[in-house]
LOVEX-454474 format. One record per residue (C-alpha): residue in three letters; x, y, z. Coordinates in steps of 0.1 Angstrom, whole numbers, padded with zeros to 4 digits, always signed. Layout:
<atoms>
ALAXYZ;...
</atoms>
This chain:
<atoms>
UNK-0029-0531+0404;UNK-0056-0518+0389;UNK-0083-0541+0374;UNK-0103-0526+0342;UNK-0124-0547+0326;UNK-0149-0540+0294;UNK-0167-0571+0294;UNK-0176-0586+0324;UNK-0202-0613+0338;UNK-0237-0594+0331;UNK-0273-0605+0336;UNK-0302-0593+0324;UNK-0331-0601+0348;UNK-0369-0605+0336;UNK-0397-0587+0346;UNK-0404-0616+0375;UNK-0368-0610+0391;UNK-0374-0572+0388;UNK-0410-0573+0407;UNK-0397-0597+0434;UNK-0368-0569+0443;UNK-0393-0547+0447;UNK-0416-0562+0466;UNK-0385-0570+0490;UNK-0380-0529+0488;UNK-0417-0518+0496;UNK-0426-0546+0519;UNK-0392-0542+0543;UNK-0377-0508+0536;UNK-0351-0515+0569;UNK-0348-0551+0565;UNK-0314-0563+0559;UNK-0289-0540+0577;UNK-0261-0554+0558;UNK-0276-0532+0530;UNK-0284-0505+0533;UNK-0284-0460+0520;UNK-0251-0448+0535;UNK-0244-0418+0541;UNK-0250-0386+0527;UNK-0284-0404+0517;UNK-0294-0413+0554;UNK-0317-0384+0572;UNK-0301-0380+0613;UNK-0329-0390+0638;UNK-0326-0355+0650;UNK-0346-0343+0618;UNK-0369-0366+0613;UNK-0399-0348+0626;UNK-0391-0320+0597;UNK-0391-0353+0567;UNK-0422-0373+0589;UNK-0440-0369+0555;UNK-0439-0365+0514;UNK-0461-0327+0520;UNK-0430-0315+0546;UNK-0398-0328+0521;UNK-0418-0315+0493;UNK-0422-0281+0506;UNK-0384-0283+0518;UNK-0378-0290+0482;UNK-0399-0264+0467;UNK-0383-0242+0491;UNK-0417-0233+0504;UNK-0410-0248+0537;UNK-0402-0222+0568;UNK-0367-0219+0577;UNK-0350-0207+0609;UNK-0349-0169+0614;UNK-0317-0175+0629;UNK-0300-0199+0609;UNK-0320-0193+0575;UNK-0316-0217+0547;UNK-0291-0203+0520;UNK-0300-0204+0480;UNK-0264-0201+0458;UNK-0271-0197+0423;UNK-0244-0203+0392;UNK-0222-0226+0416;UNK-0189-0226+0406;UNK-0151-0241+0415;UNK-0120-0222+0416;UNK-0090-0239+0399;UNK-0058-0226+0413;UNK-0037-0244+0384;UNK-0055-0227+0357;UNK-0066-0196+0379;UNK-0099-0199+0366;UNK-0132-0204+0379;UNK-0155-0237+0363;UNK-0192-0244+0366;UNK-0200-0265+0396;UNK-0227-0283+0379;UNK-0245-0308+0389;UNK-0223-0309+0423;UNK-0230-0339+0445;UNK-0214-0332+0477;UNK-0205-0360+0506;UNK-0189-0348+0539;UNK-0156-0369+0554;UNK-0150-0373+0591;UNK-0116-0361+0584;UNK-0099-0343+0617;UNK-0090-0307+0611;UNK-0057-0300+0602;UNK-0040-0262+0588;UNK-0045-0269+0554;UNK-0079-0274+0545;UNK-0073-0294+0514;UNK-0058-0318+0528;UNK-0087-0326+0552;UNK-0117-0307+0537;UNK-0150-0313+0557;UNK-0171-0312+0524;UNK-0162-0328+0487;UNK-0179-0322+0458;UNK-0179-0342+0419;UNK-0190-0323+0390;UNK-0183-0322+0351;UNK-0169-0296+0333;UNK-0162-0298+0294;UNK-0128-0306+0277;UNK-0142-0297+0241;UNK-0177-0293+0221;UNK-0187-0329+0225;UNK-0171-0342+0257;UNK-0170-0335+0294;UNK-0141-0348+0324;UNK-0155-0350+0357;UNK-0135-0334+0388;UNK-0135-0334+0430;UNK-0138-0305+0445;UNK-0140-0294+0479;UNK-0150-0265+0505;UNK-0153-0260+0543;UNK-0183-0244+0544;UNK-0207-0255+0512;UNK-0204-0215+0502;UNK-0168-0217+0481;UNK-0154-0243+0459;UNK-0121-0251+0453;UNK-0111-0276+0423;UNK-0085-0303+0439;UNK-0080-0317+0403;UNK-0096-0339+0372;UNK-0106-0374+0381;UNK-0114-0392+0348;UNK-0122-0379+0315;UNK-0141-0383+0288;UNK-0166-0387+0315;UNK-0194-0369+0332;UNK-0226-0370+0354;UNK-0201-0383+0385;UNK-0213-0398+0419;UNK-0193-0405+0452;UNK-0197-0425+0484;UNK-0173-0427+0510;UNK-0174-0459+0524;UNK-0171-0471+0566;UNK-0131-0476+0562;UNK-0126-0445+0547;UNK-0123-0463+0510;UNK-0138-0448+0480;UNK-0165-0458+0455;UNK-0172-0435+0423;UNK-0193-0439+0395;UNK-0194-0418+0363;UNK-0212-0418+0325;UNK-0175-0429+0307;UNK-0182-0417+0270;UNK-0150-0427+0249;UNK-0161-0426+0211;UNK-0200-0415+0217;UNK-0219-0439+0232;UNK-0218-0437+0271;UNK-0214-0463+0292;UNK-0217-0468+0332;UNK-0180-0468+0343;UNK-0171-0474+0387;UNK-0140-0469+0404;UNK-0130-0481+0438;UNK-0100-0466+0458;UNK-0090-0489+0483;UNK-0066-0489+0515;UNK-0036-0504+0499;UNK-0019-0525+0535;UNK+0006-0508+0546;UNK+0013-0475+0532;UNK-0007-0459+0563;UNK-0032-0438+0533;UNK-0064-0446+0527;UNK-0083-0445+0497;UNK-0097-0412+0504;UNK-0070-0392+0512;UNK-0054-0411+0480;UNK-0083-0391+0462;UNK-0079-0359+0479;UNK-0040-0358+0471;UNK-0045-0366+0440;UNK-0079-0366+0418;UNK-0061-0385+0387;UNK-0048-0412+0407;UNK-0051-0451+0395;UNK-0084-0464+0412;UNK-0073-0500+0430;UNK-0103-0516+0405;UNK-0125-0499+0379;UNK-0155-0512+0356;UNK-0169-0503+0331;UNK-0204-0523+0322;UNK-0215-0535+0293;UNK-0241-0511+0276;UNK-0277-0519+0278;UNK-0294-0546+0251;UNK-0310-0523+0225;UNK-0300-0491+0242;UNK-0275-0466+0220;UNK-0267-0451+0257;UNK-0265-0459+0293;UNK-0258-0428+0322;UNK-0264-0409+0354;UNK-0257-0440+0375;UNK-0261-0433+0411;UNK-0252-0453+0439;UNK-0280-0470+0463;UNK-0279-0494+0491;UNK-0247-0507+0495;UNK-0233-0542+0516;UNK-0198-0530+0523;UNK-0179-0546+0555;UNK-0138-0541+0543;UNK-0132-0560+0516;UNK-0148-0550+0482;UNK-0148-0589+0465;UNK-0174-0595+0492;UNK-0195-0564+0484;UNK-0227-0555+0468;UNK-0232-0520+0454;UNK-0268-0509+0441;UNK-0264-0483+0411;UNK-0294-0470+0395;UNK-0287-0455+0361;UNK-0307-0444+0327;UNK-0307-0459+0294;UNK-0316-0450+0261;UNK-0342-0475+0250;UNK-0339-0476+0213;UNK-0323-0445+0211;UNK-0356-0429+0212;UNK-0362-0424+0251;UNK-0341-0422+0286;UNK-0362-0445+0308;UNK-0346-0458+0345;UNK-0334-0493+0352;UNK-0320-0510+0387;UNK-0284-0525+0384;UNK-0266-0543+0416;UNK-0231-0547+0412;UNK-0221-0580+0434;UNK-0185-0585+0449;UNK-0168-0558+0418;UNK-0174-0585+0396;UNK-0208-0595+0385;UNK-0235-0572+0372;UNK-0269-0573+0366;UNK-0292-0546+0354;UNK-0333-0544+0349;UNK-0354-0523+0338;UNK-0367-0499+0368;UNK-0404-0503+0353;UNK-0424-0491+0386;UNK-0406-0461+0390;UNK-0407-0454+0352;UNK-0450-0461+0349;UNK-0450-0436+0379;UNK-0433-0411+0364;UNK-0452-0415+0331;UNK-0483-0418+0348;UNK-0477-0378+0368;UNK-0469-0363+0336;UNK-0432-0373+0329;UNK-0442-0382+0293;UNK-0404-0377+0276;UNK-0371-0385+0287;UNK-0370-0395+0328;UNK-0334-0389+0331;UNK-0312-0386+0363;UNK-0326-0396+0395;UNK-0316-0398+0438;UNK-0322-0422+0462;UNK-0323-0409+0503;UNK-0337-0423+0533;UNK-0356-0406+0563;UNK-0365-0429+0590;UNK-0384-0456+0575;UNK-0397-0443+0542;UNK-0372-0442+0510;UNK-0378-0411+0485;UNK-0355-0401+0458;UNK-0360-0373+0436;UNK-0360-0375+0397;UNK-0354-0355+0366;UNK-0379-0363+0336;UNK-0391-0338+0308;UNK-0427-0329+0305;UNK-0446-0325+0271;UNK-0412-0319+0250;UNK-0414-0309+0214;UNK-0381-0329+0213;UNK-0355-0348+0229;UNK-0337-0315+0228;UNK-0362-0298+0245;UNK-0336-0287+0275;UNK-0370-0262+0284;UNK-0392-0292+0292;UNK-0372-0308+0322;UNK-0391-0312+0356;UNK-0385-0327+0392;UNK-0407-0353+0406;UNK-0405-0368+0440;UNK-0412-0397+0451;UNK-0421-0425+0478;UNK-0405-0454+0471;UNK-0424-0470+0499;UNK-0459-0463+0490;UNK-0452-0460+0455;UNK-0468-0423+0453;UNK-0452-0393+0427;UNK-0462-0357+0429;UNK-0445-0331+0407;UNK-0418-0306+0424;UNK-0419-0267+0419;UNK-0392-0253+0435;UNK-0397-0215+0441;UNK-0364-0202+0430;UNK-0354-0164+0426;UNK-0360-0154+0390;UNK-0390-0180+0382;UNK-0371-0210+0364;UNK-0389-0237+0355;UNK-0366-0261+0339;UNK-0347-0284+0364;UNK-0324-0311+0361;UNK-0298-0335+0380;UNK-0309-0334+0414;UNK-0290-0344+0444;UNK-0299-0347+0478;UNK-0272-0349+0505;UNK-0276-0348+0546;UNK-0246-0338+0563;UNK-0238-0311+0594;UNK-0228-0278+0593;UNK-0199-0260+0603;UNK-0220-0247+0633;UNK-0230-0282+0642;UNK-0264-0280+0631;UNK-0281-0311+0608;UNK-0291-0298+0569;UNK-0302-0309+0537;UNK-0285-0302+0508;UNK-0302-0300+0472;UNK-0282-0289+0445;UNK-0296-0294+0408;UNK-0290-0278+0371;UNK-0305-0251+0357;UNK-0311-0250+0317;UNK-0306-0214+0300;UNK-0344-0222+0288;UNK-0379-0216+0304;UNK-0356-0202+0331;UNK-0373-0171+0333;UNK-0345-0144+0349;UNK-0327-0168+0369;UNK-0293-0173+0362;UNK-0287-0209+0344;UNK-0264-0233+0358;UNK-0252-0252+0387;UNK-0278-0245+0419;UNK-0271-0256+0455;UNK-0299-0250+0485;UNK-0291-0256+0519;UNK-0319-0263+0546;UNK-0309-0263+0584;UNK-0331-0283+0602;UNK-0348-0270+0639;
</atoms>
């Protein structure tokens, strides 16, 4: 049976709870392995001397990094799906992709090696979000719609082969931060997963959907963080960063942890949002990821620079940052065409079909300040040596 509940036990925690997470954060980054990034946020050891610093992912990220003559890494510009029940292709954007450890079987949709979420719209105001999948990061196929109205979707597959999901759920036009699990129900031999894969639309075992954000007209973008997962999902906690609307007159970042798919709590991420302010991310700082490589913790994040408006889609940037130094510099990447104006980055580590480790950036690109690239979804694969 599925639980769904609209109002649920939430706390709001004070500036003094918020700095004393932190300092857990920056003081131990690998403390507490009952916590921890899962995977596709986790760097493989074998690639660690190509993410040893902030210079060598930032130059991976701005594309500027030197690549493999012969296994080079691959740029795909206006990323898109293929639906087979509509016979139509959809926009791929953004695409956060997770790999399964699924054995190989003849029909490649049943067991795809990659999965991807993205949002599509359903009409002028309103998007539905969708899994997708492909065996080889190149071609998309569309397995089916997950949820709608919703958008801006995120995915973990968890050690048991259960599902958590998170999406911006926008019923009646203000968003809200909206998580599915899809569990192993005993006995039927199907785990949450393939559950998914058969079927996109199918009930979630429990789903959330949080209370909006005190004096925020939205909350979005949520993405998942560490995670404490060991079977059971009443004894779990699941961090989920997310964007809210502060007075309806700027995006800034807050921290949520969602404890045992019960209880949540959400705070203001006000280190990460001074940062961001403080390199030049003066408007809205909008969707963000979290990754891992070795001890240091990065995530990349979207924020617009110097906007005339809210609406100004031409102002958006990419920062990265050190979450364990608490250093920001402002990301360029080089792409084909000169576009400036980037959004919704993801960041996922997985291993190619030849067996070779890679990172995987995909992020959207606005049909302003792009310059001649093509606007749209944007996936960039890096092999590692």
């Amino acid at each position: 049976m599925v639980r769904d509940y609209l109002s649920l036990r939430v706390v709001i925690l004070g500036a003094s709870v918020l700095a004393i997470a932190y300092a857990g954060l920056l003081a131990y980054p690998c403390e507490a392995a009952s916590s921890d990034y899962a995977a596709p946020q986790v760097a493989p050891a074998s690639a660690l001397p190509q993410l040893s610093s902030m210079a060598q992912i930032a130059a991976i990220l701005n594309e500027t990094a030197p690549g493999q003559s012969t296994d080079p890494p691959v740029a795909l510009y206006q990323v898109d799906s293929w639906d087979n029940a509509t016979q139509g292709r959809a926009s791929a954007a953004p695409l956060k992709i997770v790999q399964t450890d699924l054995a190989k079987c003849s029909d490649t949709s049943k067991c795809p090696p990659y999965l991807g979420v993205f949002h599509n719209p359903i009409n002028s105001t309103q998007f539905a979000t969708y899994l997708s999948y492909s065996a080889d990061l190149k071609s998309w196929y569309t397995l089916g719609q997950i949820h709608s109205p919703a958008a801006q979707p995120d995915i973990r597959i968890l050690s048991d082969d259960s599902v958590i999901y998170a999406e911006e759920y926008n019923p009646s036009g203000r968003p809200y931060i909206r998580v599915h699990y899809y569990g192993n129900p005993p006995g039927t031999g199907v785990t949450g997963l393939q559950a998914l894969i058969n079927n996109p639309a199918t009930t979630p075992t429990s789903a959330l959907t949080f209370p909006g954000t005190p004096f925020a007209k939205a909350d979005g973008t949520p993405e998942f963080g560490r995670i404490s997962y060991s079977g059971s999902i009443s004894s779990s906690e699941l961090e989920i960063t997310h964007h809210y609307f502060h007075l309806g007159q700027r995006d800034l970042q807050a921290d949520g942890t969602l404890t045992n798919f019960e209880s949540w709590s959400s705070s203001s991420d006000d280190t990460i949002n001074d940062l961001v302010s403080s390199a030049g991310g003066n408007g809205k700082i909008g969707d963000r990821e979290i990754f891992k490589a070795g001890p240091g913790v990065y995530e990349v994040v979207e924020a617009q620079v110097n906007p005339t408006s809210g609406n100004d889609f031409g102002s958006w940037r990419l920062f990265l940052i050190d979450r364990t130094k608490s250093v920001i510099q402002k990301l360029s990447p080089v792409l084909k065409g000169g576009a400036q104006s980037l959004g919704n980055p993801t960041v996922s580590f997985v291993t190619l079909p030849n067996g070779a480790p890679a990172l995987v950036f995909t992020c959207f690109i606005f049909g302003t300040n792009n310059g001649m690239t093509p606007p749209g979804g944007y996936l960039f694969v890096y092999p590692f040596q």
